[in-house]
C-alpha positions in Angstrom: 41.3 23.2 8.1 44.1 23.2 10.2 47.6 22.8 8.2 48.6 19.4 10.3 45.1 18.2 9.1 46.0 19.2 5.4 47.4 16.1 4.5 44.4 13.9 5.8 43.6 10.4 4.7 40.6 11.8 2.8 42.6 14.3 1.4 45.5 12.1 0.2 42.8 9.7 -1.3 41.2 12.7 -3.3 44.7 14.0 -4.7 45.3 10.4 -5.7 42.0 10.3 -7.5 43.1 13.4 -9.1 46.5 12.4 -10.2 45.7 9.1 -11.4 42.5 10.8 -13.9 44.9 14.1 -15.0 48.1 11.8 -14.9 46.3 10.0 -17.7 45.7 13.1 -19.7 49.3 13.8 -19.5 50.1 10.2 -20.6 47.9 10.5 -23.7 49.6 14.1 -23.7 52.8 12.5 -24.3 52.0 10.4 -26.9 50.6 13.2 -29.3 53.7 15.3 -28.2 55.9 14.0 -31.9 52.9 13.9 -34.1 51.5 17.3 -32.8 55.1 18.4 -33.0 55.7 17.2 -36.5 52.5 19.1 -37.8 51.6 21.6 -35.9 54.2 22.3 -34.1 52.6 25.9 -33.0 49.6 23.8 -31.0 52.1 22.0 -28.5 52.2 25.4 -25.5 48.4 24.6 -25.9 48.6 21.0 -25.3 51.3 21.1 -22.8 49.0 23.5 -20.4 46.8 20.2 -20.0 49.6 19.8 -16.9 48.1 22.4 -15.3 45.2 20.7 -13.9 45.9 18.8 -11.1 47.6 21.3 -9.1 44.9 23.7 -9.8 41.8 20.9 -9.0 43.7 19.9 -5.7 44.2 23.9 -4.5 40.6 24.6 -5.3 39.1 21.8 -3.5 41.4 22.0 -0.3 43.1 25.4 -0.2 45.7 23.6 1.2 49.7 23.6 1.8 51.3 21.1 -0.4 48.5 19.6 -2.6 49.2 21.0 -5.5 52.7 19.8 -5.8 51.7 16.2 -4.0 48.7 15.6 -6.7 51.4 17.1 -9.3 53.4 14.4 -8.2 51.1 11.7 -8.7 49.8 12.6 -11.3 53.4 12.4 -12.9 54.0 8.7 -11.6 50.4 7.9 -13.6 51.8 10.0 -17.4 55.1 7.9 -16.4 53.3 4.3 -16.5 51.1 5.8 -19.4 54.0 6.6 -21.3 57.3 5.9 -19.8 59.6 7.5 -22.5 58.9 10.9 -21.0 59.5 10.0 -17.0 62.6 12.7 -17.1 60.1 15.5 -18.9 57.1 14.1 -16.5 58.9 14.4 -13.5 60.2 17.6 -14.1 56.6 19.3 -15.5 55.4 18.3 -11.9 57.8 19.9 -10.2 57.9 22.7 -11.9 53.8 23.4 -12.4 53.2 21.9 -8.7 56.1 24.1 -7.8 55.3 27.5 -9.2 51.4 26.9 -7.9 52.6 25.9 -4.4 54.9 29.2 -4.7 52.2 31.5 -5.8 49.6 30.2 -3.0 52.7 30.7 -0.5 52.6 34.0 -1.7 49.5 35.0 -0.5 49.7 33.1 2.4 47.4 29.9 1.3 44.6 32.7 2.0 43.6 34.0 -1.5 42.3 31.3 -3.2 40.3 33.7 -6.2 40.3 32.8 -9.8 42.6 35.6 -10.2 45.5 33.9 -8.3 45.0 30.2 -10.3 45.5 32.9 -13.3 49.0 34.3 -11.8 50.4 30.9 -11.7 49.0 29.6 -14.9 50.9 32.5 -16.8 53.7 31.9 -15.3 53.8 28.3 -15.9 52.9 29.4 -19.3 55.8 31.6 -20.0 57.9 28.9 -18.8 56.6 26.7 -21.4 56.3 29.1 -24.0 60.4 29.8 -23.4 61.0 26.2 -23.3 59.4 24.5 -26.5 60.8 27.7 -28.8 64.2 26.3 -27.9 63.6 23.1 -28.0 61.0 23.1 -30.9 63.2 25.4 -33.0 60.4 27.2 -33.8 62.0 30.1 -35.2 62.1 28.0 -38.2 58.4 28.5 -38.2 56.8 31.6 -40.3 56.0 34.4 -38.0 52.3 33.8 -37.7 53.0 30.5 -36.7 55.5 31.6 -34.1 53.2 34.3 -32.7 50.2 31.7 -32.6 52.8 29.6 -30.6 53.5 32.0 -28.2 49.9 33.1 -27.6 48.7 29.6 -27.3 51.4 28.5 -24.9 50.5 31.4 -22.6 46.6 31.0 -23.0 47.0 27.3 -23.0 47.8 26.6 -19.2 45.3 29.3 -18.6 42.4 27.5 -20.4 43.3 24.6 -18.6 42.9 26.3 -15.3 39.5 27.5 -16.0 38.3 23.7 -17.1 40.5 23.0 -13.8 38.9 25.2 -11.5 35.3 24.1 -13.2 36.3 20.1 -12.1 37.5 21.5 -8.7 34.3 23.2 -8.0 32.2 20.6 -9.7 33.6 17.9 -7.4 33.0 20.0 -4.2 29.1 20.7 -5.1 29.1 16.4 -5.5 30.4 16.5 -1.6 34.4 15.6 -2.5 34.9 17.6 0.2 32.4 18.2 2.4 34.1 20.0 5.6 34.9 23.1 3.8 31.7 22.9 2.4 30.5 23.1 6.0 32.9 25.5 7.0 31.3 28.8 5.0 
């Protein structure tokens, strides 16, 4: 696919599709946020990786320039009409997830698109988040277990959430979502 093709009607249709059903996810996402906060505060990296996804669904399906960060972005404008008290954290998660996946694929030139590279960018993202929430959870407070169960989760979170990601992504290709690249092999 050439790269001025990239940004096709069909494929800003499909990352629409995608942000509006992850950008939902993140909505509900936001509303657990206090009460998984208040209780198990230690769960939250894992629940935050849900973020992830439409990024990762977009780059599998069009190995693309720009559609991680462009379905990112929708997907944002959906959590933000889901639940509009977050719109500064929404905004902010998409740049940042779309951002470090659109940096990763640039790394490799938007020409390795194996599970391995989805991984690189989901630990990063993770370790972003992982940093993040123990300053702003104050989980030091938290007995050790809880703070190592924390950490783990938040790294393993965004990870877990690219492997269901790169499952949709590969799920909606087979049902003909995009057909050219199909063609292409």
């Amino acid at each position: 696919m050439s790269r001025l093709a990239a940004l096709s009607t069909r494929v800003l249709l499909v990352c629409a599709a995608i942000g509006v059903a992850t950008g939902l996810l993140g909505g509900i996402e936001g509303w657990l946020t206090i009460p998984v906060l208040a209780a198990t505060p230690f769960l939250y990296g894992l629940m935050l990786g849900v973020h992830v996804m439409p990024g990762i669904i977009a780059q599998e399906l069009f190995r693309a320039p720009w559609v991680a960060l462009l379905t990112h972005g929708l997907a944002a404008l959906v959590s933000c009409a889901v639940a509009p008290v977050y719109i500064p954290q929404f905004l902010g998660t998409a740049l940042l997830f779309g951002g470090v996946q659109e940096l990763v694929a640039a790394g490799f030139r938007y020409r390795a698109w194996g599970w391995w590279r989805y991984l690189i960018s989901a630990l990063v993202n993770g370790a972003i988040v992982a940093t993040a929430v123990w300053f702003a959870a104050d989980l030091a407070q938290l007995p050790l277990w809880a703070g190592i169960a924390y950490l783990m989760l938040s790294l393993l979170g965004p990870v877990a959430w690219t492997l269901v990601a790169l499952g949709v992504g590969r799920s909606l290709e087979r049902a003909g979502v995009n057909p050219r690249r199909r063609a292409a092999r």
